[in-house]
Backbone as CSV, one residue per row, in Angstrom:
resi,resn,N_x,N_y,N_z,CA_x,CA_y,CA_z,C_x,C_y,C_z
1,UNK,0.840,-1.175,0.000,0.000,0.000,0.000,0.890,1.244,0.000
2,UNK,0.601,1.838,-0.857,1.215,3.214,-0.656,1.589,4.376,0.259
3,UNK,2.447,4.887,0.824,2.092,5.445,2.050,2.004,7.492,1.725
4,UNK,1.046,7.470,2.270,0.662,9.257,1.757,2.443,10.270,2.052
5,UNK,2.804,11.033,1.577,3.498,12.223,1.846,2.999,13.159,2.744
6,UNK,3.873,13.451,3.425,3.326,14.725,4.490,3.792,16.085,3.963
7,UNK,3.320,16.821,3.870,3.620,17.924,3.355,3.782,18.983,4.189
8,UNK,4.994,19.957,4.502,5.232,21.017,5.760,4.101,22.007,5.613
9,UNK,4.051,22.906,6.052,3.431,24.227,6.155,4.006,25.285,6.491
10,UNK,4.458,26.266,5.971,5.340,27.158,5.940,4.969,28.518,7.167
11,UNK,3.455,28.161,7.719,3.187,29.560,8.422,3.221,28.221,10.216
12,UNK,3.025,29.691,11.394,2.883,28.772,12.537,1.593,29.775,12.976
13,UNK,0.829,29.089,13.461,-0.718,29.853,13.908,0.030,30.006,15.429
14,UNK,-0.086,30.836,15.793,0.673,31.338,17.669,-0.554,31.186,18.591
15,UNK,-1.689,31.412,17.711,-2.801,31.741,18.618,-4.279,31.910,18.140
16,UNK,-5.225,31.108,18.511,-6.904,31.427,17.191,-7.928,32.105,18.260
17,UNK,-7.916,33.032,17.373,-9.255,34.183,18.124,-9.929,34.572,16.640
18,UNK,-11.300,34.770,17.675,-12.160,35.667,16.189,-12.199,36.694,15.844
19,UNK,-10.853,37.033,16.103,-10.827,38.850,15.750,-9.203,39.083,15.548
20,UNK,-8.644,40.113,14.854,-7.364,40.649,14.957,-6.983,41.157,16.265
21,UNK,-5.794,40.949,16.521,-5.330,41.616,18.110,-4.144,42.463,17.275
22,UNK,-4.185,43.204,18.212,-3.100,44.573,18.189,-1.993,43.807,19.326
23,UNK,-1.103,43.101,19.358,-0.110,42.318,20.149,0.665,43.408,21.087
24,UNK,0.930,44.611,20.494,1.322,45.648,21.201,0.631,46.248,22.764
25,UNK,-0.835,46.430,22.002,-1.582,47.029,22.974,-2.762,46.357,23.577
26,UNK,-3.016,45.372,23.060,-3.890,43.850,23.558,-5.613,44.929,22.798
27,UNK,-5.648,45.452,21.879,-6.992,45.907,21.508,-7.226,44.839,20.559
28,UNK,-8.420,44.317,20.282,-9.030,43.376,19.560,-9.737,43.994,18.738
29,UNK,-10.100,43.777,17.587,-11.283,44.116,16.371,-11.824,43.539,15.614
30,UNK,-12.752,43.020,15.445,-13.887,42.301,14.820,-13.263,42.103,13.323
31,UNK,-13.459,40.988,12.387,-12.930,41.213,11.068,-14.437,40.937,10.246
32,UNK,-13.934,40.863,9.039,-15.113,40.256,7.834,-14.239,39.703,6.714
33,UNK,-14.672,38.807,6.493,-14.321,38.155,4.945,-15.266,38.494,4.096
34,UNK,-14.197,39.117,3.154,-15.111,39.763,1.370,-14.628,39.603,0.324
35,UNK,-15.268,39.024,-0.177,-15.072,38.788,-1.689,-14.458,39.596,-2.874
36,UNK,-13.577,39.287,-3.230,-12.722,40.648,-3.809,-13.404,40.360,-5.741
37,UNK,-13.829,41.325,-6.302,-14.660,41.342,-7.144,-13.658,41.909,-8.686
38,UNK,-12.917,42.303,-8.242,-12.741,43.634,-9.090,-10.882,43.189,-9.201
39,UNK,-10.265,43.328,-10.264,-8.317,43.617,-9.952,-8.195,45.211,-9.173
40,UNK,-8.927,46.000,-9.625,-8.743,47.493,-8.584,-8.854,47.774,-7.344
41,UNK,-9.548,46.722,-6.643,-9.394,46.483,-5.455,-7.961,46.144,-4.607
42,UNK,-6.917,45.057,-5.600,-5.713,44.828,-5.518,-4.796,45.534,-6.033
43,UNK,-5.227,47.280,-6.395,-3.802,48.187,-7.049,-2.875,48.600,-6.202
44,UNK,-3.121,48.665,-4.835,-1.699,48.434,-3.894,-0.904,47.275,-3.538
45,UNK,-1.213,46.128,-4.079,-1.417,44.684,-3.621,-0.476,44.323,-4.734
46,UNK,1.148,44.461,-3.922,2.207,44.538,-5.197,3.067,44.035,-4.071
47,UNK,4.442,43.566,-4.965,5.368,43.070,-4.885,6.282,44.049,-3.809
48,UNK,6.075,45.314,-4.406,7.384,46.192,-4.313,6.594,47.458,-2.815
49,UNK,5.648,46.467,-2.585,5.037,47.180,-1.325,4.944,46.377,-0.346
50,UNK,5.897,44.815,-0.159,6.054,43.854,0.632,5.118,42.934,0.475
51,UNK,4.263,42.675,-0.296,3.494,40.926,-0.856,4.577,40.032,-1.555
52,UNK,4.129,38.874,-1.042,5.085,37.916,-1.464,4.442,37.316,-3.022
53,UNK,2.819,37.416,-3.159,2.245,36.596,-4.421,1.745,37.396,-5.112
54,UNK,1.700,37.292,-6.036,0.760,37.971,-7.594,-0.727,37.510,-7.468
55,UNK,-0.857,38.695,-6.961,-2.374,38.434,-6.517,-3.367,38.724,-7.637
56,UNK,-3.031,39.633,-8.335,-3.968,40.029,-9.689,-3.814,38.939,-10.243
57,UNK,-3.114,38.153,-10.396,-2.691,36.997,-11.754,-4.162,36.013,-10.599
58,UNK,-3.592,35.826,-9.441,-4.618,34.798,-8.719,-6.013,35.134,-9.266
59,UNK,-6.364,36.387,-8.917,-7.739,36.758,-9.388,-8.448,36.985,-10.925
60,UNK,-7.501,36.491,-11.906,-7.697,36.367,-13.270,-7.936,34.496,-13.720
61,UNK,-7.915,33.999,-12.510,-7.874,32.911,-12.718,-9.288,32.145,-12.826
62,UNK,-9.964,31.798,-13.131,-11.305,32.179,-13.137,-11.984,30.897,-12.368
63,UNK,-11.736,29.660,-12.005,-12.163,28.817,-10.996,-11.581,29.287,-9.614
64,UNK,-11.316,30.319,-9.428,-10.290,30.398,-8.009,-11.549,32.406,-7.705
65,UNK,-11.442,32.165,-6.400,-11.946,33.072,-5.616,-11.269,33.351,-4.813
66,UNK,-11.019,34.785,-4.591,-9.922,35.702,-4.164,-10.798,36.941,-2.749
67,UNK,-10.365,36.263,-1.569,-11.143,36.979,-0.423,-10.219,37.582,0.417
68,UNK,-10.564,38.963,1.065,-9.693,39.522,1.680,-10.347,39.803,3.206
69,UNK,-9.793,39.964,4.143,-9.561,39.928,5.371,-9.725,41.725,5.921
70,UNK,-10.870,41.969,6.263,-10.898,43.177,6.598,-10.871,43.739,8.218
71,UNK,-10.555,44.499,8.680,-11.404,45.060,9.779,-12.660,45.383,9.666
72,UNK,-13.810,45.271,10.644,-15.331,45.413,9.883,-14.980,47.102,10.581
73,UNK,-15.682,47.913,9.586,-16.167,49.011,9.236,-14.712,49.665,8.093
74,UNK,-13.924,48.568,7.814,-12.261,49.804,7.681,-12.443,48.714,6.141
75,UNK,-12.700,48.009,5.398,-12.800,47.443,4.229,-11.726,47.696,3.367
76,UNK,-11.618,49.280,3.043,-10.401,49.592,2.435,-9.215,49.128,2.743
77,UNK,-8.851,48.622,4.015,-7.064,48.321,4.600,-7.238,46.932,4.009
78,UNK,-6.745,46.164,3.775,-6.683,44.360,3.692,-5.612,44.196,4.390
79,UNK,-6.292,43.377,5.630,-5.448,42.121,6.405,-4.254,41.518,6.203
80,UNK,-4.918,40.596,4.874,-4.641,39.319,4.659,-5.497,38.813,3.215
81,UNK,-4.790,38.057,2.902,-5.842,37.418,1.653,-5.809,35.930,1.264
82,UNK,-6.539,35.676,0.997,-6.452,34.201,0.416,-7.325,33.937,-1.116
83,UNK,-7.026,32.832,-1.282,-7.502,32.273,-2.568,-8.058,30.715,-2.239
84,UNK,-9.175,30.683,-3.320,-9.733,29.048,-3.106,-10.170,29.074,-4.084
85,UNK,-10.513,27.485,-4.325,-11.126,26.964,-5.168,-12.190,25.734,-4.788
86,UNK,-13.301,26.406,-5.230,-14.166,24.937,-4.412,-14.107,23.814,-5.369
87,UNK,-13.667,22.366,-4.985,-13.418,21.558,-6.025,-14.967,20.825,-5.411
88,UNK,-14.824,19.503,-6.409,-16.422,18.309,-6.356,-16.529,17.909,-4.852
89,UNK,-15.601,18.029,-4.066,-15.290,17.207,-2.996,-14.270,17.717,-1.792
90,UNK,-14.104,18.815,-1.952,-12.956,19.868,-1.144,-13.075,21.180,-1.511
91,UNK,-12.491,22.133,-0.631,-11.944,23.198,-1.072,-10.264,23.049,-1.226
92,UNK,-9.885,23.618,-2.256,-8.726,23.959,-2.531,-7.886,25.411,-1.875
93,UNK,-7.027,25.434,-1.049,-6.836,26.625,-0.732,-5.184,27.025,-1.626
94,UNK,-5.641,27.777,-2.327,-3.652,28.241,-3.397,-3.149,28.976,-2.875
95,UNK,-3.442,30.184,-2.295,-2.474,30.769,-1.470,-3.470,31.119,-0.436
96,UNK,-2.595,31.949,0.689,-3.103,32.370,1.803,-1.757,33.935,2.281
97,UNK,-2.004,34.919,2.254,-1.249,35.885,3.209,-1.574,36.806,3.829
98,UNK,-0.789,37.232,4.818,-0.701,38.114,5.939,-0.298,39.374,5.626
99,UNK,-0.866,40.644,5.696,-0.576,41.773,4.762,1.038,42.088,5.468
100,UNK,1.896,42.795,4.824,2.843,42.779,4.821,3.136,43.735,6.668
101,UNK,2.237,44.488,6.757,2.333,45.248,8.178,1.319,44.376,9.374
102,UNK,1.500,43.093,9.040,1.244,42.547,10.123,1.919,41.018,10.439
103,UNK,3.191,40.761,9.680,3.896,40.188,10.176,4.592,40.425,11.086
104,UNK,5.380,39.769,11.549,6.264,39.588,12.831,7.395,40.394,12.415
105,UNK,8.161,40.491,13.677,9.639,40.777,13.390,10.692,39.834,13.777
106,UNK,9.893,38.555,14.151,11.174,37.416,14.810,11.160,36.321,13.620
């Protein structure tokens, strides 16, 4: 019998809450997941402004859905973003990131 591959994961979750924390100052804020509709939504959402993926190319992809991570009432800032794909029998997740001003420094 074949034996499956394990595959790493490149991020470490530190901690799961239903909201963003401010780690500095312990303030919490409610988020929303939204559906990103539009490439103009992603015209800051570049390389050379600290993103690691080509996110416009993700969202030209046309089985793949491209959602961003808001503060609720602040929509304009993005979080974080991810990409999926709902397959017959799973979701597919292709990328996933953390906006560039809310990574770590360690």
């Amino acid at each position: 019998m074949k034996q499956k591959q394990e595959i790493g994961l490149e991020f470490e979750i530190d901690k799961l809450t239903n909201s963003i924390q401010n780690i500095i100052t312990g303030d919490s804020f409610t988020t929303e997941v939204i559906l990103i509709n539009s490439i103009s939504e992603l015209k800051a959402i570049l390389k050379k402004n600290g993103w690691q993926f080509n996110w416009k190319n993700e969202l030209k992809q046309p089985q793949r859905e491209v959602y961003k991570l808001s503060i609720t009432n602040n929509s304009n800032i993005i979080q974080g973003l991810i990409s999926l794909e709902v397959k017959s029998d799973h979701v597919y997740m292709h990328l996933i990131e953390s906006s560039p001003f809310n990574k770590g420094r360690e």
